[in-house]
C-alpha positions as CSV (number, residue, x, y, z in Angstrom):
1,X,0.0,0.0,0.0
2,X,1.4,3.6,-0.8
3,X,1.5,6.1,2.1
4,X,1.3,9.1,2.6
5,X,3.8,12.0,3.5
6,X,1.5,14.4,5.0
7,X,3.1,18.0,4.8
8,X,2.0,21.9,6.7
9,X,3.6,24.7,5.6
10,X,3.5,27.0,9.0
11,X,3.5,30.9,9.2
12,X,2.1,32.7,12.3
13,X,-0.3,29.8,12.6
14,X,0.0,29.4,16.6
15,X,-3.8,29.9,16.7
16,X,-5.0,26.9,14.0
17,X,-2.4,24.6,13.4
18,X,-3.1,22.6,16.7
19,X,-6.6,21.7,14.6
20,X,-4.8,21.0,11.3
21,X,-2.7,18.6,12.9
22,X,-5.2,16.7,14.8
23,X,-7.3,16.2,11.7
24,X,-4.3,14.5,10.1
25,X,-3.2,12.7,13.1
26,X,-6.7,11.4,14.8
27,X,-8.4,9.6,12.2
28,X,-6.2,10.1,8.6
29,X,-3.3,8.9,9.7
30,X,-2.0,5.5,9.2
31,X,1.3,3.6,10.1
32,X,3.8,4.4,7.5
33,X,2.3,7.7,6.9
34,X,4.6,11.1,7.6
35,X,3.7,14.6,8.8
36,X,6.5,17.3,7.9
37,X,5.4,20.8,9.2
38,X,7.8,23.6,7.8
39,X,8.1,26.6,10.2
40,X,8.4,29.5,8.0
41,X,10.5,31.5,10.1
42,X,7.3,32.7,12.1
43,X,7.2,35.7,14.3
44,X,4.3,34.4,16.5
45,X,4.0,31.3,19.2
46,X,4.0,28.7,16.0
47,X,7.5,27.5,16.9
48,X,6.3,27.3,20.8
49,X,3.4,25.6,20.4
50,X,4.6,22.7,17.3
51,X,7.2,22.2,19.9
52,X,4.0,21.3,22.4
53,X,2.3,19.6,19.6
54,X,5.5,17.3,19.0
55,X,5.3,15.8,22.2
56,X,1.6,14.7,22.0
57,X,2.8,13.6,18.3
58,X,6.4,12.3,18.1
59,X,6.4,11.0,14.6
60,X,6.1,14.7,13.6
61,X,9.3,16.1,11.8
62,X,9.2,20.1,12.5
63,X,11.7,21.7,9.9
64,X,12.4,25.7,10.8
65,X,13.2,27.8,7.8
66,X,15.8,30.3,9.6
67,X,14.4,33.3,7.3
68,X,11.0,33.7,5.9
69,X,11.2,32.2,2.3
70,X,7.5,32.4,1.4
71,X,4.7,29.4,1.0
72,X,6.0,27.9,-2.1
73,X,9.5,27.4,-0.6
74,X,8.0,26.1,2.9
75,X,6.0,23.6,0.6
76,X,9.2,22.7,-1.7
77,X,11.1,21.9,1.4
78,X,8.3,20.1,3.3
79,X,8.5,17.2,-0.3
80,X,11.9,17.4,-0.5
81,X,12.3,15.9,2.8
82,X,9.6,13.5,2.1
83,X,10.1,9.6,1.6
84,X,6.4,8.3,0.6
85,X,5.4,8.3,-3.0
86,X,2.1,9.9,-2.6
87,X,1.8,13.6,-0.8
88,X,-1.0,15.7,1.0
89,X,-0.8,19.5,1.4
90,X,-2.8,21.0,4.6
91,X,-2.6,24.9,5.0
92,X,-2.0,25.7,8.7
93,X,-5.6,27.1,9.2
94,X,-7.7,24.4,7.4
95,X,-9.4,21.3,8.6
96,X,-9.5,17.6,7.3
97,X,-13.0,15.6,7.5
98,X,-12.8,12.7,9.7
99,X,-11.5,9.0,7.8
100,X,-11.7,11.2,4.6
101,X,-8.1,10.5,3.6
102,X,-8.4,7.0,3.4
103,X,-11.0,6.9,0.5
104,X,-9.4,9.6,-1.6
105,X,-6.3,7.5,-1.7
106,X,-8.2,4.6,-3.2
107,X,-9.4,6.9,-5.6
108,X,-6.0,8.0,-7.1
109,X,-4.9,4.8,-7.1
110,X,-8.0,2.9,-8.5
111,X,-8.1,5.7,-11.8
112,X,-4.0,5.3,-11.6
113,X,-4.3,9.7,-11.0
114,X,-1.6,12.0,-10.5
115,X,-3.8,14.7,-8.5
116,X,-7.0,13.7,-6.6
117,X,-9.1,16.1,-4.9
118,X,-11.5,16.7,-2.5
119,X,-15.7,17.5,-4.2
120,X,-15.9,20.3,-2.2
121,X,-14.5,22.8,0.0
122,X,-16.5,24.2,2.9
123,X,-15.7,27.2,3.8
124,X,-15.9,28.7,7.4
125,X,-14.9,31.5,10.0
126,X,-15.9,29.5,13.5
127,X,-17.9,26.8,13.4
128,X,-17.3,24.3,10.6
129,X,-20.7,22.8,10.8
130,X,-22.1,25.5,9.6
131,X,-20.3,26.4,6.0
132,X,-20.8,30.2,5.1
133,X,-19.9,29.3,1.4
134,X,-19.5,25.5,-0.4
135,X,-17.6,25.2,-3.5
136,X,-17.5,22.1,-5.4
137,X,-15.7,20.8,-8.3
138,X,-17.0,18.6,-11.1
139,X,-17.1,14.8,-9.5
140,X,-14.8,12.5,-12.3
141,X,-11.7,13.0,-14.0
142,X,-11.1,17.0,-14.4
143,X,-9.6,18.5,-17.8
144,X,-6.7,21.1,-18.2
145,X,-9.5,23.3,-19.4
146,X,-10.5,24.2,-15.8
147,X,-7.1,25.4,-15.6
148,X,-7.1,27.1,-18.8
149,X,-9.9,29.4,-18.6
150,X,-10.2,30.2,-15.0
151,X,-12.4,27.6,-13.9
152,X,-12.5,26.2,-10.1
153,X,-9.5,23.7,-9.8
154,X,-7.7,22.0,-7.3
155,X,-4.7,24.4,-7.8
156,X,-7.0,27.0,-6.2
157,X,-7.6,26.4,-3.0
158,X,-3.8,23.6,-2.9
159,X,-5.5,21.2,-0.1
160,X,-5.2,17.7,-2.3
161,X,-3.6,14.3,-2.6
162,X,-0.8,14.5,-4.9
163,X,2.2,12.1,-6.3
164,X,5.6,12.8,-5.9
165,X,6.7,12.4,-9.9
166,X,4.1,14.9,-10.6
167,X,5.5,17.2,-8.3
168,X,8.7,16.7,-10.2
169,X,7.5,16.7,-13.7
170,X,5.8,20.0,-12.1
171,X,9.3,21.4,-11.4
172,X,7.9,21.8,-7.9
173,X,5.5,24.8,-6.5
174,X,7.1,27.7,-8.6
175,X,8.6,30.2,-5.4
176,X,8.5,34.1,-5.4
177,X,4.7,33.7,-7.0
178,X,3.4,34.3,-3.6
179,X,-0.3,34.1,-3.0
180,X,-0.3,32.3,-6.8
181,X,1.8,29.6,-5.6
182,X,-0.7,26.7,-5.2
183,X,-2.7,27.4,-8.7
184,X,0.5,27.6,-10.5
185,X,1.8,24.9,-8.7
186,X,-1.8,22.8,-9.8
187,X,-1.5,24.8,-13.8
188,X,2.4,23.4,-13.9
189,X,1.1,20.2,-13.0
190,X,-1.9,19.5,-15.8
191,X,0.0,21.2,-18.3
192,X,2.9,18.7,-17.4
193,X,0.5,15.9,-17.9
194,X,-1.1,15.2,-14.3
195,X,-4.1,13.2,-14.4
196,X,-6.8,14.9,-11.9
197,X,-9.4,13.6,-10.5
198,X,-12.2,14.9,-7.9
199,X,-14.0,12.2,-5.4
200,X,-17.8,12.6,-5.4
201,X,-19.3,13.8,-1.9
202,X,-16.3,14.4,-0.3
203,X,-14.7,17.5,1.4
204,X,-12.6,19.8,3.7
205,X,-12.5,22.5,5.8
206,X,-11.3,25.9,4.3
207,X,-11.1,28.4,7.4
208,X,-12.0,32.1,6.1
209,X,-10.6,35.1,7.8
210,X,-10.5,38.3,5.5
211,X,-7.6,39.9,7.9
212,X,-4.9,36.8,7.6
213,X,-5.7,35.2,3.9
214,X,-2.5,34.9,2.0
215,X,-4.9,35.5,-1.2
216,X,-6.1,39.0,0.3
217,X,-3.1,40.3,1.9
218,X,-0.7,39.2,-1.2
219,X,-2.8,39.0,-4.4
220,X,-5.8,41.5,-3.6
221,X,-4.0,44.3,-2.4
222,X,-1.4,43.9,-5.2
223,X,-4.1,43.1,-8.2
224,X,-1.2,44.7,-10.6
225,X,0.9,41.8,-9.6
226,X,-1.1,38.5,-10.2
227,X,0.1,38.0,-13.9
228,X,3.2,39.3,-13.7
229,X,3.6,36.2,-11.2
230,X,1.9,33.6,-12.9
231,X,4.2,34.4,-16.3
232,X,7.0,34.2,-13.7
233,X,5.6,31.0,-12.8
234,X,4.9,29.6,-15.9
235,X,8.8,30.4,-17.5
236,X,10.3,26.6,-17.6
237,X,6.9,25.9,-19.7
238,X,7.6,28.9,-22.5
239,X,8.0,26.6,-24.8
240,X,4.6,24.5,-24.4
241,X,2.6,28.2,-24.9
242,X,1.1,29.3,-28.6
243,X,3.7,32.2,-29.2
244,X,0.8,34.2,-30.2
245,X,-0.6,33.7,-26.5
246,X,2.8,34.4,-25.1
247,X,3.3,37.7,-26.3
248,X,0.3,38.6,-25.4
249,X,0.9,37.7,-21.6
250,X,4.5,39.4,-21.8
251,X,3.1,42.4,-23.4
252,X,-0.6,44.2,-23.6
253,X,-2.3,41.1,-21.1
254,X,1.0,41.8,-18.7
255,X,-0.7,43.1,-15.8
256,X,-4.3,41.5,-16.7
257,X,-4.4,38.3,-18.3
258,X,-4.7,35.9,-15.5
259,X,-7.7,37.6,-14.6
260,X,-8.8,37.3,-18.0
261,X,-8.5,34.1,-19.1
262,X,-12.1,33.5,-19.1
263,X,-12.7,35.9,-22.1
264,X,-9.2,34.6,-23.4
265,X,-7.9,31.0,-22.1
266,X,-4.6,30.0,-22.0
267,X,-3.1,28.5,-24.9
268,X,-1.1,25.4,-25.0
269,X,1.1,23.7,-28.2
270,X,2.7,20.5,-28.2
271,X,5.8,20.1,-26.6
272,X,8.9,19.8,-29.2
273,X,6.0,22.1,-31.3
274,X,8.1,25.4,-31.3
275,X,11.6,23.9,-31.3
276,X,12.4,25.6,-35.1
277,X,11.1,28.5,-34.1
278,X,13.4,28.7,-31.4
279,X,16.5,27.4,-33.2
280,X,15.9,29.8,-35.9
281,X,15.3,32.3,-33.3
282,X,18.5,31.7,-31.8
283,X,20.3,31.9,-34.8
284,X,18.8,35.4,-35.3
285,X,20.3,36.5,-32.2
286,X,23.9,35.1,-32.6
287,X,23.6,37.4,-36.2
288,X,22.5,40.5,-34.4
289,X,25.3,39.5,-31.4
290,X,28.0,38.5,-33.2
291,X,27.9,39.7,-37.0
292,X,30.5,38.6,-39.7
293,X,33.0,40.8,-39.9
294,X,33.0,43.2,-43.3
295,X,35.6,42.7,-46.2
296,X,37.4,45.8,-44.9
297,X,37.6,44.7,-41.3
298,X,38.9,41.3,-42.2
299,X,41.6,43.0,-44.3
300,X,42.7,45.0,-41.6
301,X,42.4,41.6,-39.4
302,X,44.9,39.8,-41.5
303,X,47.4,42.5,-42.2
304,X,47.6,43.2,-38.5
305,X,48.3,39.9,-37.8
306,X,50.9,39.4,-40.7
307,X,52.6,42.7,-39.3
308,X,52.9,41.1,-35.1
309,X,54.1,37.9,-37.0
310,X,57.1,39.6,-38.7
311,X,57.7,42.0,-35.8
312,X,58.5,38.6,-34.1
């Protein structure tokens, strides 16, 4: 049987991440199964109180970033240090169903999946019985569509069952993209090939607080930023974009196309698809870099060196 290797990236969680950790650890947790939480370099209690957590919980492994390298790092560290094949991400603040782990691993390995998620996501400020918001995703095997023109997908909200080789095809979660870091992450993934899948009439807990979201205090205040971050994001996978779409995302779409990509969807090509463009691309440049020298200057080339060789 795969296990899993369980994984929390931590900052200034002291207030929630005693509840993430018990959803893993009560009833989703299995022998042979790993939790890793990464301490973000937090300026709160969170190193205090894992330290408390770790005694009710041994088998945790606590890793402590020693500066703040943002959630895409803490998340790249927390799988790097992993030794199961198959890996769940748990934001410090959100909340696991009881035995609902167990399931959604049959599921990714009945369909043979790279990705399976969670139905829904209910989302809620205090008292998780009582949702203020539920949003679902498409029971079955998902396409790279939702992905592609700003549909709900896993990548969204990050909280899913994942395998390691995806995570490597993926190139990992894509760090400095901030808030983004989950969707690209989940966009670097389909486009890579990941197979997703979404479990019928299952779900988790997504806590909601306005005043501590990554999403509101990164991406919403800083709308500007969101595509310039997903391009970043998207860079190793240049070559898998129409060029058509990518200039468009470098240029007039810079600051807008991610939040546009309903109206105008991402474009994909087959990979090995733009390699003549790019060869004869590159021979462009080495012309413009390093042009031939002229008739005259070649003359001058070879009398100067016909004069140092006599002078010698």
């Amino acid at each position: 049987m795969s296990n899993i290797s369980f994984f929390i990236p931590a900052y200034n969680c002291a207030s929630t991440i005693i509840e993430s950790v018990d959803s893993i650890m009560k009833t989703n947790f299995v022998p042979g199964d790993e939790l890793i939480v990464v301490n973000d370099h937090s300026s709160d209690q969170t190193g205090e109180v894992l330290s408390e957590v770790q005694k009710t919980y041994p088998v945790i492994r606590i890793i402590t970033h020693i500066r703040n390298k943002g959630g895409a790092a803490a998340r790249n560290t927390a799988v790097e240090s992993a030794t199961n094949p198959l890996l769940f991400c748990l934001d410090s603040d959100n909340v696991l169903a009881p035995f609902s782990i167990g399931a959604l691993k049959e599921y990714l390995l009945l369909l043979n999946a790279d990705v399976a998620s969670f139905e829904q996501q209910r989302l809620f400020k205090e008292d998780m019985s009582s949702p203020v918001d539920i949003w679902k995703l498409p029971p079955g095997e998902l396409p790279i569509d939702c992905y592609l023109t700003g549909e709900n997908a896993p990548g969204q909200h990050g909280n899913y069952l994942f395998t390691k080789e995806s995570w490597m095809k993926a190139q990992g979660y894509a760090e400095g993209t901030g808030a983004l870091d989950t969707w690209t992450f989940g966009l670097r993934q389909a486009i890579t090939g990941a197979k997703m899948v979404v479990l019928k009439d299952t779900w988790y807990f997504h806590r909601v607080d306005h005043e501590t979201s990554y999403w509101m205090r990164d991406a919403e205040a800083n709308l500007w930023s969101v595509s310039l971050k997903a391009s970043y994001a998207l860079f190793p996978f240049y070559d898998m974009i129409e060029e058509e779409y990518l200039n468009y995302i470098l240029g007039p779409g810079k600051y807008t196309w991610f939040h546009n990509r309903k109206a105008r969807p991402i474009r994909l090509v087959g990979k090995g698809s733009k390699d003549l463009f790019y060869k004869n691309l590159h021979q462009k440049i080495v012309k413009r870099l390093y042009p031939k020298p002229t008739l005259i200057k070649r003359g001058i080339n070879k009398l100067t060196k016909v004069f140092k060789n006599d002078r010698s």
